[in-house]
N, C-alpha and C positions, 0 to 999 in steps of 0.2 A: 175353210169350208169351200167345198168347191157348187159352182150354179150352175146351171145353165142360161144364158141371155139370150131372150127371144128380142132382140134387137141388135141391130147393125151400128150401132153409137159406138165411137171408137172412145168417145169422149165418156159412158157409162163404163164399158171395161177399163179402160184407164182409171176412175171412178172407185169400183171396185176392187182391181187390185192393188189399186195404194193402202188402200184397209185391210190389204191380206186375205182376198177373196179368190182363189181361183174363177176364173170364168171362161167358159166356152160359149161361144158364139151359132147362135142357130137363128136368125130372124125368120120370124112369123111371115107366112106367106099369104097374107089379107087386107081387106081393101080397109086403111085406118081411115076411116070417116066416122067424126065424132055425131051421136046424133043429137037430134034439136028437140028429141020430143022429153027430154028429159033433165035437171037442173047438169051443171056441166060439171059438177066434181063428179057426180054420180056415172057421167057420161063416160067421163074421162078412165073412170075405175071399169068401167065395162069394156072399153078399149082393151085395155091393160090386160082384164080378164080373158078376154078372147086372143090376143096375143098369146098368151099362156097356153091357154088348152090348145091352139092351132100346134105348137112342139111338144105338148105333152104325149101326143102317142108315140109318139119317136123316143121316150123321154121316157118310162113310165113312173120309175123308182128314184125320179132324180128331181132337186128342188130349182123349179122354174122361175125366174124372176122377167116379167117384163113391165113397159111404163110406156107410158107418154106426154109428152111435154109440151106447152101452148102457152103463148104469149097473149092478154087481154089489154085491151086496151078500148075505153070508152063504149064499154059493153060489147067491141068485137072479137073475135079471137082471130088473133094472128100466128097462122101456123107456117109451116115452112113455105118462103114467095118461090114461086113458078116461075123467077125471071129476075134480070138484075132491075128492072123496073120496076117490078111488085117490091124487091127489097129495097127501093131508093127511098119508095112512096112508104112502106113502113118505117124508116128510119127518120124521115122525115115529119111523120105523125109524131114519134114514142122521143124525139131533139126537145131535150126542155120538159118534158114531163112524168110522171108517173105509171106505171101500168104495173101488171100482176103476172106470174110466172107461176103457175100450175102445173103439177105434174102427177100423173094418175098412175097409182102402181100397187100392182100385183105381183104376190107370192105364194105358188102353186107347188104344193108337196103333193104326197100320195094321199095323204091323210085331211089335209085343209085347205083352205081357198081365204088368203089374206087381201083384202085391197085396201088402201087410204089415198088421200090428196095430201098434198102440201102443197100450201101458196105462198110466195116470196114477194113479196112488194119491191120496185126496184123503180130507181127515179136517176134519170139519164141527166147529164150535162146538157147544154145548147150545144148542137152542132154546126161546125161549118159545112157548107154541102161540099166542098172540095174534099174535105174529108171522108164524108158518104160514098161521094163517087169512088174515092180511093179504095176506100173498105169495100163495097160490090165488086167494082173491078176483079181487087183478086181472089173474087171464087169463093170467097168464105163465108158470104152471108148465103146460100144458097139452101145451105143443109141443115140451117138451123130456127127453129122456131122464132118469129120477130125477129128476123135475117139479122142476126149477131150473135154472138159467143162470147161471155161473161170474161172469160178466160182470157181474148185476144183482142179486145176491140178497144179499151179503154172507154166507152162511153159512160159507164155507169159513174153516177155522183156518189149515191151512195143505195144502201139494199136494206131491208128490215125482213130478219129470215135467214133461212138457207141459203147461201152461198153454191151447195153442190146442189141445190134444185133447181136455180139457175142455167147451173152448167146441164143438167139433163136425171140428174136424181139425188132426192132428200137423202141423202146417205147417213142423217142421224136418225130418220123414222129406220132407215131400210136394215141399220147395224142393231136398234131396238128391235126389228121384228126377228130379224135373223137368229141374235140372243136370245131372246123366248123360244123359236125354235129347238136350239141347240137342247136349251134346258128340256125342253121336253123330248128330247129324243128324235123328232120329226125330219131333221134336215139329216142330208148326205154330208156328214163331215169329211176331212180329210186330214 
C-alpha cells in the first residue's frame, strides 16, 4: 500500500516500511500546538487531523496518514525540549518513574476521515545524570517527544502497550485500520 506521510519522522517511515508500506514523505506545514480547551486524546486526534488535510490538497486521490506523539507525565505533557536543558530536566523528572506515551493519529482517504489514540504506559530505570548528560549531548533527545527514543536510549524498564507507539506510531491500530481500508476498497493500493 502506498501513503503518503504528513510528517517528517524518519523513525514513522522507517515504521512503515518495515510492514511493507510504501511511504512518501510530505510534512504538514502548520503550527502543532495541541490545544487546552479540550480532553487531550481528543486534542491530539485533531492535531493529526489537520496535519492531514494541510497535504490533502496536494494529495487529493491519495490515503494520508499523519500523527502526533507526547510524552505525559504527572499530568503534563512533555513534548519535544527546545534545548538540551529542557531535555536534561525531562529526563530527569520521567529517572525512576512512570509516564504515558500518546499518540494521536489520523487516516485521510478521499472517502473517510479515520482518527484514534493509543496510549503506552512506560516506566523508565533510575538514571545516572552522567548518563543524561551523555544522552543530550549527542543531539538525540532533541527531536523527540520526552527528549528520548524508545529505540536508542536504553532507559525504559519496562512498557505496557505498543512498543511502535512509543517509538512515534501504534502500528497495530495503524495496520488494523489500513486492512479495513483495503477491504473496502478506500486506500491507494499498490
Amino acid at each position: 500500500m502506498e501513503l503518503i506521510l504528513a510528517s517528517q519522522s524518519p523513525r514513522r517511515k522507517q515504521l512503515l516500511e518495515e510492514q511493507g508500506y510504501k511511504a512518501d514523505v510530505h510534512p504538514a506545514e502548520i503550527a502543532e500546538t495541541i490545544s487546552t480547551t479540550m480532553p487531550l486524546d481528543e486534542a491530539l486526534e485533531r492535531l493529526a487531523l489537520d496535519k492531514a488535510r494541510a497535504v490533502q490538497p496536494a494529495f487529493p486521490d491519495r490515503t494520508i496518514l499523519a500523527a502526533d506523539t507526547v510524552v505525559v507525565y504527572g499530568g503534563e505533557i512533555l513534548g519535544k525540549p527546545s534545548d538540551d536543558r529542557e531535555a536534561c530536566d525531562y529526563l530527569m523528572r520521567l529517572s525512576g518513574e512512570t509516564h504515558q506515551v500518546k499518540t494521536g493519529v489520523c487516516i485521510l482517504t478521499p472517502e473517510l476521515e479515520i482518527t484514534f489514540t493509543d496510549t503506552t504506559d512506560v516506566h523508565f530505570r533510575v538514571l545516572e545524570d552522567q548518563e543524561i548528560l551523555e544522552y543530550t549531548d549527542s543531539g538525540r533527545a532533541l527531536d523527540k517527544a520526552g527528549a528520548y527514543g524508545i529505540q536508542d536510549s536504553g532507559f525504559v524498564d519496562r512498557i505496557s502497550g505498543s512498543w511502535s507507539n512509543v517509538v512515534g506510531l501504534p502500528m497495530e491500530k495503524v495496520e488494523e485500520v489500513l486492512d479495513y481500508l483495503c477491504r473496502k476498497g478506500c486506500a491507494t493500493a499498490v
